[in-house]
C-alpha positions as CSV (number, residue, x, y, z in Angstrom):
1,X,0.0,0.0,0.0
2,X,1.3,3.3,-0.8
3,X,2.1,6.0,1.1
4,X,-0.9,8.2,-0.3
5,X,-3.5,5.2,0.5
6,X,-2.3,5.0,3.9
7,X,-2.7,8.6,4.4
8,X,-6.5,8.2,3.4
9,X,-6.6,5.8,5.6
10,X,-5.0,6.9,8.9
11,X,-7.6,10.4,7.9
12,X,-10.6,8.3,8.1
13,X,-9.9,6.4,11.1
14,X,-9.1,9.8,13.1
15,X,-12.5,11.3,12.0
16,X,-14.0,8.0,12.8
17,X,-12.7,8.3,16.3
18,X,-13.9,11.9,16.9
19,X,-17.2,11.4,15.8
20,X,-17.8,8.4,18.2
21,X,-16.5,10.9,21.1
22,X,-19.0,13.4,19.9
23,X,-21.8,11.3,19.8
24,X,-20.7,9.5,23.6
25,X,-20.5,12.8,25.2
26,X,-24.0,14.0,23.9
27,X,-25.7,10.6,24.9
28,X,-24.6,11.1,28.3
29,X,-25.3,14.6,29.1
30,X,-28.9,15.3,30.5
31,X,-31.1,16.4,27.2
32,X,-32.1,20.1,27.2
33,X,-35.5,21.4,28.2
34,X,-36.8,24.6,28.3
35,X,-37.2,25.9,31.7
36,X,-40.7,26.8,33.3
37,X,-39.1,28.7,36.0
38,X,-36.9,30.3,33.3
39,X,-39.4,33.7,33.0
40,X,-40.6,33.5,36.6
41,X,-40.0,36.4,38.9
42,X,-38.3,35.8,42.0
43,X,-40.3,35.1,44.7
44,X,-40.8,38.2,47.1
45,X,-39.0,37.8,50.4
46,X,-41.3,36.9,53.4
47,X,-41.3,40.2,55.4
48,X,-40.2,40.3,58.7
49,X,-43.3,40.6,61.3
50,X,-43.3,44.9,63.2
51,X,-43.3,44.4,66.5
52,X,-46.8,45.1,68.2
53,X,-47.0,49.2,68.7
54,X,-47.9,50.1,72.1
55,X,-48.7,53.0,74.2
56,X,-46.4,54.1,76.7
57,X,-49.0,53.2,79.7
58,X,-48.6,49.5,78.1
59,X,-51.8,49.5,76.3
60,X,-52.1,48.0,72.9
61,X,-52.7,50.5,70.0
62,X,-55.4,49.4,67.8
63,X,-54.6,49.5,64.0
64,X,-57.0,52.4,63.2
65,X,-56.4,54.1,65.8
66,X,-54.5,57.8,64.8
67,X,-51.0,59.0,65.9
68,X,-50.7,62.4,65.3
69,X,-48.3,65.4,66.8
70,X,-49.6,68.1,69.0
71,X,-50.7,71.1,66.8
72,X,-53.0,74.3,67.2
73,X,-55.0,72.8,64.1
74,X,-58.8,73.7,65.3
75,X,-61.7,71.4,64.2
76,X,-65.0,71.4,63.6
77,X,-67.5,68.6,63.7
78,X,-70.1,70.6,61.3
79,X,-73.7,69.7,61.0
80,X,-75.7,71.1,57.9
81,X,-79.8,70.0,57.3
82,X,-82.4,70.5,55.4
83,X,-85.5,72.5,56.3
84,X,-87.0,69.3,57.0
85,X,-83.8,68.5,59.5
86,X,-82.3,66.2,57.4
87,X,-78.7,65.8,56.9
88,X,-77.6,67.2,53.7
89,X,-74.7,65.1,52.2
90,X,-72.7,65.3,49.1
91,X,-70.9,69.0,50.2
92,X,-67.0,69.7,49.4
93,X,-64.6,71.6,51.0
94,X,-65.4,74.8,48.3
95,X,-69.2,74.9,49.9
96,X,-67.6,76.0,52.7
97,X,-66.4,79.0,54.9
98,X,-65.1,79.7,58.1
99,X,-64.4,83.3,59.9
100,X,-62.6,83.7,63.3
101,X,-63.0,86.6,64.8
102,X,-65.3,87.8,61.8
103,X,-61.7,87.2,59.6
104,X,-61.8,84.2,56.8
105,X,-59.5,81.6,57.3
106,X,-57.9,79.1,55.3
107,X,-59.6,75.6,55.5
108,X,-56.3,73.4,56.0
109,X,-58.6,70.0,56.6
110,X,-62.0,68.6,55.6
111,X,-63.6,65.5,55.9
112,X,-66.6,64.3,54.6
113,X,-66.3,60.8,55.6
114,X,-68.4,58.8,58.2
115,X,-65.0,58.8,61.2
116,X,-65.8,56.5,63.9
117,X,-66.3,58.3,67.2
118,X,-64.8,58.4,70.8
119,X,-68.2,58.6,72.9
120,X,-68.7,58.6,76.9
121,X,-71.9,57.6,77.9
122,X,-72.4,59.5,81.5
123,X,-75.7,58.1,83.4
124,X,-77.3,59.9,86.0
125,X,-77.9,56.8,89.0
126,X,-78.4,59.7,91.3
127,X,-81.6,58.8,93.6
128,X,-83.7,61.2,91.7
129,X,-84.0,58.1,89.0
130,X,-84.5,55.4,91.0
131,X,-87.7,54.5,89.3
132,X,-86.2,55.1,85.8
133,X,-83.0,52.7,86.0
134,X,-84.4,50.5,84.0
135,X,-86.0,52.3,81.5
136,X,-82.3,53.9,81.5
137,X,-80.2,51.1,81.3
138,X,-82.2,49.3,78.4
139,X,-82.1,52.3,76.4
140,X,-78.2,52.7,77.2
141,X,-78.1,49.2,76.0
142,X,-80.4,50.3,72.6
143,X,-77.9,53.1,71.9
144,X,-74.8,51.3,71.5
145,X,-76.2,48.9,69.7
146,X,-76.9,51.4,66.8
147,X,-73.4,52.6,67.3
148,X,-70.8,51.4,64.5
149,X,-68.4,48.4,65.0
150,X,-65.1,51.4,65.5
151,X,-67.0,53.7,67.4
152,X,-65.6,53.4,71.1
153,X,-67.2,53.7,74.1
154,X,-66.4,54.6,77.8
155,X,-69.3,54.1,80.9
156,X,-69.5,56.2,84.0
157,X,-72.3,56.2,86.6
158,X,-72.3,59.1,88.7
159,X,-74.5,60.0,91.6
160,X,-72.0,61.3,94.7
161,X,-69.1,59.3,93.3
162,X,-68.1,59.4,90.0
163,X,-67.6,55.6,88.9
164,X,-65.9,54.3,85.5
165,X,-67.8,51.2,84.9
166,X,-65.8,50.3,81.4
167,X,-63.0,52.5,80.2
168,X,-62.7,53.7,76.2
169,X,-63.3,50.5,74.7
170,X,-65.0,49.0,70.9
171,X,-65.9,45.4,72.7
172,X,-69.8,45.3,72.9
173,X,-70.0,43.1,75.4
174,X,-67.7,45.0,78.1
175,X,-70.1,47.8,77.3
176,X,-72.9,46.1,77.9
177,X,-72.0,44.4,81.0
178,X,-70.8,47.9,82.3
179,X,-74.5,49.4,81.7
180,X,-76.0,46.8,83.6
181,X,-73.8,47.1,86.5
182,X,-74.9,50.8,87.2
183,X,-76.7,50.8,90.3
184,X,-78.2,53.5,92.1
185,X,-75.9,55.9,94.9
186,X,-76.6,58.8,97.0
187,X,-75.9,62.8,95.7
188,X,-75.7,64.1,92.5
189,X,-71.9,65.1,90.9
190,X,-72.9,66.1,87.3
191,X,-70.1,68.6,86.8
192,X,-67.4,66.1,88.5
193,X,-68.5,63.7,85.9
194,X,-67.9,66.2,83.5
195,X,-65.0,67.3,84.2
196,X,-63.9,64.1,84.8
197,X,-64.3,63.0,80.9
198,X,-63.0,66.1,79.5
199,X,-60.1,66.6,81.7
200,X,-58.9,63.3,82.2
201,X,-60.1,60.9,79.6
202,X,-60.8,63.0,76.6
203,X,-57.6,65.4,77.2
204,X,-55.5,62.9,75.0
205,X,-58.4,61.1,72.9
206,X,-57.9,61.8,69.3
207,X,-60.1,62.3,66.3
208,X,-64.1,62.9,67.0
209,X,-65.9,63.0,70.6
210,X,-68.8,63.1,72.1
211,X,-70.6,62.8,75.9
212,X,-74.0,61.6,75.9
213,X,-75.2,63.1,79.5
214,X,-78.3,61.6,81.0
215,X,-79.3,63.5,84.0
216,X,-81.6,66.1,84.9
217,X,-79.0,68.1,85.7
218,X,-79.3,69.1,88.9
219,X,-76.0,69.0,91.0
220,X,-75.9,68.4,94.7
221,X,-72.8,67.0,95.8
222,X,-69.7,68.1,93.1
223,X,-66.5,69.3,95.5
224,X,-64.0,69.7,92.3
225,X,-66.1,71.7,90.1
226,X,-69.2,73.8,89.3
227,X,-71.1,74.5,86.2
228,X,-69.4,77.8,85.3
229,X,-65.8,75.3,85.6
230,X,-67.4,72.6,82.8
231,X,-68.9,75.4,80.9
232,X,-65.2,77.3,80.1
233,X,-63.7,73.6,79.6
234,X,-65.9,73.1,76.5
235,X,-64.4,75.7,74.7
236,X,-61.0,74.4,75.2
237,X,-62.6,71.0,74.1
238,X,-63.5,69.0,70.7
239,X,-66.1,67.4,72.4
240,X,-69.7,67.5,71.0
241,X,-72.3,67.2,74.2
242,X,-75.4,65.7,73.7
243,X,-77.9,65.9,76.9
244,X,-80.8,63.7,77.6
245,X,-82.6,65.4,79.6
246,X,-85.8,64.3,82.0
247,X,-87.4,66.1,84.9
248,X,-87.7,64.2,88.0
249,X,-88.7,67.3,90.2
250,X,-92.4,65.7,90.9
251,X,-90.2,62.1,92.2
252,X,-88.1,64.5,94.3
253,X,-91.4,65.9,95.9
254,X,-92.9,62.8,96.2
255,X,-89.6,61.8,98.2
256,X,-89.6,65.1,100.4
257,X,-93.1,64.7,101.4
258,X,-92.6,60.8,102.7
259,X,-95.4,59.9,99.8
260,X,-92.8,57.1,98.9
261,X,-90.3,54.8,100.3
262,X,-86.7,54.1,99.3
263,X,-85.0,51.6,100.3
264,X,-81.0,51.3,100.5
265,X,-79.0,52.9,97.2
266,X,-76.9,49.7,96.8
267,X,-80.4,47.6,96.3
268,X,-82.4,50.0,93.7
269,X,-86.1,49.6,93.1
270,X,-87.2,49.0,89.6
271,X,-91.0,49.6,90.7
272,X,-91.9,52.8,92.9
273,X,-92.0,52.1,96.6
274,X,-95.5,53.2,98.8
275,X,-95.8,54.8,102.0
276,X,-92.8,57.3,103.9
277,X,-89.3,57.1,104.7
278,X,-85.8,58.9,104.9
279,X,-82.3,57.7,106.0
280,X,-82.0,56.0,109.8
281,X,-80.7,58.4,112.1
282,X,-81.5,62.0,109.1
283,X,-84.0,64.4,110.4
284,X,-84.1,65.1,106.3
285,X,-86.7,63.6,104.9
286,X,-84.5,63.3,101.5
287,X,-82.8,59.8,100.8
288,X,-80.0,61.4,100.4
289,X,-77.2,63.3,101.8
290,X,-77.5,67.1,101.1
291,X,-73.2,68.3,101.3
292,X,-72.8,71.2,103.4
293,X,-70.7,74.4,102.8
294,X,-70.0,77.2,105.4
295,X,-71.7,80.7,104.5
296,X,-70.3,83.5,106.5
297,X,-69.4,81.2,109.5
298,X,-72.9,79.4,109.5
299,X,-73.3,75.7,107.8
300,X,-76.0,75.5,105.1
301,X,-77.3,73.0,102.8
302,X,-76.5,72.9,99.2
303,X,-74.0,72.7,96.2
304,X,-74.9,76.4,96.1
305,X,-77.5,78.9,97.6
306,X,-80.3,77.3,97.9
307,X,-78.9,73.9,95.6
308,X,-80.7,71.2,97.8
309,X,-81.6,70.1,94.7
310,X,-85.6,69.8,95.3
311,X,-86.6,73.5,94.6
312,X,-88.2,74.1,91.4
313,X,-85.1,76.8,91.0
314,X,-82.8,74.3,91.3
315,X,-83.7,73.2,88.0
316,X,-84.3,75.9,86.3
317,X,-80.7,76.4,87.1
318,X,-80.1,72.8,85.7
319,X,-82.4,73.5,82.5
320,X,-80.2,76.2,81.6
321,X,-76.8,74.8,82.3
322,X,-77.6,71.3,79.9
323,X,-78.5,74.0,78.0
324,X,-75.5,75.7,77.3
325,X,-73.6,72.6,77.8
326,X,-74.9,71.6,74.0
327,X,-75.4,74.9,72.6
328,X,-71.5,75.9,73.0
329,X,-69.9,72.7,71.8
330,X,-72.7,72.1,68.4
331,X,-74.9,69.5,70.2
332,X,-78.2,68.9,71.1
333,X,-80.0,68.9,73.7
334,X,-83.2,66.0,74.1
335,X,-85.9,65.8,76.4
336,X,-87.2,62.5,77.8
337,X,-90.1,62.0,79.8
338,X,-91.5,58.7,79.1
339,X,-89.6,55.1,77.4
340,X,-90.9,56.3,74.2
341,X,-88.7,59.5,74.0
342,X,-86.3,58.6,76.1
343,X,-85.3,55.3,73.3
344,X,-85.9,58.4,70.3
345,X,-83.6,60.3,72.1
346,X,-80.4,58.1,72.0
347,X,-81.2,56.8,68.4
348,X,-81.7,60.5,67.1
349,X,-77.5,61.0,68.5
350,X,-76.6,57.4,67.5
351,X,-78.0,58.7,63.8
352,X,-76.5,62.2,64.4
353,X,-72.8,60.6,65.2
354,X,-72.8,59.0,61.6
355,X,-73.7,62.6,60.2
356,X,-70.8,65.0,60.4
357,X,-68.5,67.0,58.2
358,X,-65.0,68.3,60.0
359,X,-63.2,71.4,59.1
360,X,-60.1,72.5,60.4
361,X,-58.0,75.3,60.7
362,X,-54.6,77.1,61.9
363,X,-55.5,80.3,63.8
364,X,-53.4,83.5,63.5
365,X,-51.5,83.3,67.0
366,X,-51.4,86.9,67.1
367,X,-54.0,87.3,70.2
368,X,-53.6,85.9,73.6
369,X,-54.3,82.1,74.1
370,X,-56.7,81.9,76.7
371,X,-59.2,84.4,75.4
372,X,-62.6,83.5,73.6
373,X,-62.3,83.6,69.7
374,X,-65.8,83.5,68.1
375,X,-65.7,81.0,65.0
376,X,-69.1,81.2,62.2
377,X,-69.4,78.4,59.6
378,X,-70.8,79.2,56.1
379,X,-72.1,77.1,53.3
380,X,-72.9,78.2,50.1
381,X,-76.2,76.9,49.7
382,X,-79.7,77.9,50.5
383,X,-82.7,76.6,52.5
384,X,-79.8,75.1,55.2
385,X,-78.9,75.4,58.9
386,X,-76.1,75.0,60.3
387,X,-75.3,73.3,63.4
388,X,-71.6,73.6,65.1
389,X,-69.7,75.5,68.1
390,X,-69.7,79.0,68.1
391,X,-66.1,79.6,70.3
392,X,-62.9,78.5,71.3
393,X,-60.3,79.0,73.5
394,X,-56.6,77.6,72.7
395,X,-55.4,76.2,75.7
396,X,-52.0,77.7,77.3
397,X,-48.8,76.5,77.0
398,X,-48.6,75.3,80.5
399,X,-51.5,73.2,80.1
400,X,-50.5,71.9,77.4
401,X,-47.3,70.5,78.5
């Protein structure tokens, strides 16, 4: 064989060789597929879990609840009806006006939305209503039901001692059982109670507010404050005051004149007693202690001149004060004299809290701080009232810190 045939030769058998390689390697690598994951995004990261906010006393913040920073911004809870009395929806922040001091000013919020509200329920269980507890209680009960799932609710039964039966809370059930457990108690602190809620509990309560006061008003036994003390608080307050208000001046005589009985305040009567009575050992013929204040060295009876709480003067005085309690803060004021009104009352407010527009301001800062600015809200539109608080006063610096 020649040289040029073995050159053929030793060609082919080299590219024999290759090709088998080629062909091994391929049967043993793992056969191509496209890849479903290949146009996937990457999955998101599972985020870590935020610790549980809580308030500095330790209580649990609830996830609506608002955090905001201390600011001069005023606000207006701002009722506008009909001529019928019917809330008039569908207004925007251009319908409206607001003058301090007579001078326009710049609407820096508004709201239009239904906000859940803060509300304390206050309930007279003063001895003057021991034939009405019950009629009381059950309409309490009514009222929140007609509330809305966020809208939070404190208790407090006053009569001499003011009691917090459930602090601000949205659990129904705490509420209720609080209502229940009102019982009836000697004396009469309205303004206490009062002050109580606006001082203490509302001071740091955000967002909208609102006391629902049952009582007839009449004050007997406050030592921390007087009506002239709640009436200036309001104005440094947010809080809208609704009154329910009932006369009980013909129980009270019955009482006076031993026409009816009543037994211990810790054991209240649902049904009115027969026959007389008064406290063992009292030459009063009241079941209840009348406080006692010194008046140019001689002891007398009453929260003030004549303030036994049994003349028909005495609530007059309390007429007028429930009153202004509603006037100066935009509320209203209801009367209840039977089960029927008294239930209307508390759903009129439970329809009245859904019903609300809130403007807001940021007042010049040009006049002193603890003086009386008068505010007037305006809407563009005819055939309306207007129902909202007519004054203000910012609070000082050194109650504000």
């Amino acid at each position: 064989m020649n040289r040029r045939a073995l050159g053929i030769l030793f060609a082919v058998v080299c590219a024999s060789l290759i090709l088998t390689g080629i062909s091994f390697a391929q049967s043993n690598s793992p056969t191509s597929r496209p890849s479903k994951k290949a146009n996937r995004r990457p999955a998101k990261p599972t985020p870590t879990p935020l610790p549980t906010p809580t308030r500095d006393d330790g209580e649990f913040i609830e996830s609506d609840d608002e955090i905001t920073v201390e600011t001069n911004l005023i606000t207006i809870p701002v009722k506008v009806l009909d001529r019928d009395g019917r809330f008039v929806p569908g207004l925007k922040k251009e319908d409206f006006s607001v003058l301090e001091n007579k001078k326009p000013q710049e609407i820096a919020y508004f709201s239009n939305e239904e906000m859940p509200f803060t509300v304390a329920l206050l309930l007279d269980m003063s001895y003057s209503t021991v034939f009405k507890i019950d009629e009381i209680q059950q309409a309490a009960l009514q009222f929140v039901t007609e509330l809305r799932p966020r809208d939070r609710v404190m208790v407090i039964g006053f009569s001499q001692d003011v009691q917090v039966m459930c602090d601000i809370t949205s659990d129904r059930k705490t509420i209720n059982n609080a209502i229940i457990r009102t019982s009836i108690g000697s004396g009469t602190s309205v303004y206490d109670s009062v002050d109580f809620v606006l001082n203490k509990r509302f001071a740091k309560v955000r967002g909208r507010k609102a006391i629902v006061l049952f009582t007839d008003g009449v004050d007997t036994t406050s030592e921390s404050s007087t009506h002239r003390d709640n009436l200036r608080d309001t104005l440094e307050s947010e809080a809208l005051i609704y009154p329910i208000r009932y006369d009980t001046y013909a129980d009270v005589q019955a009482i006076e004149q031993g026409k009816v009985i009543i037994n211990d305040p810790t054991k209240p009567r649902t049904t009115p007693p027969v026959g007389g009575g008064q406290i063992p050992g009292s030459k009063s013929p009241l079941p209840f202690p009348l406080p006692t204040i010194s008046v140019g060295g001689k002891p007398s009876s009453g929260r003030s001149l004549p303030g036994t709480g049994t003349s028909r003067e005495d609530y007059k005085r309390a007429s007028e004060y429930l009153d202004q309690m509603a006037y100066r803060t935009g509320g209203r004021i209801y009367d209840a004299q039977n089960n029927r009104s008294l239930a209307r009352a508390f759903s009129k407010i439970a329809a009245e809290l859904r019903e609300f527009y809130s403007l807001g301001y940021y007042p010049a800062d040009d006049e002193e701080r603890s003086k009386r600015r008068k505010i007037k809200v305006r809407v563009n539109r005819k055939k309306i009232s207007i129902r909202a608080r007519d004054s203000y006063v910012l609070k000082s610096d050194s109650d504000s810190k």
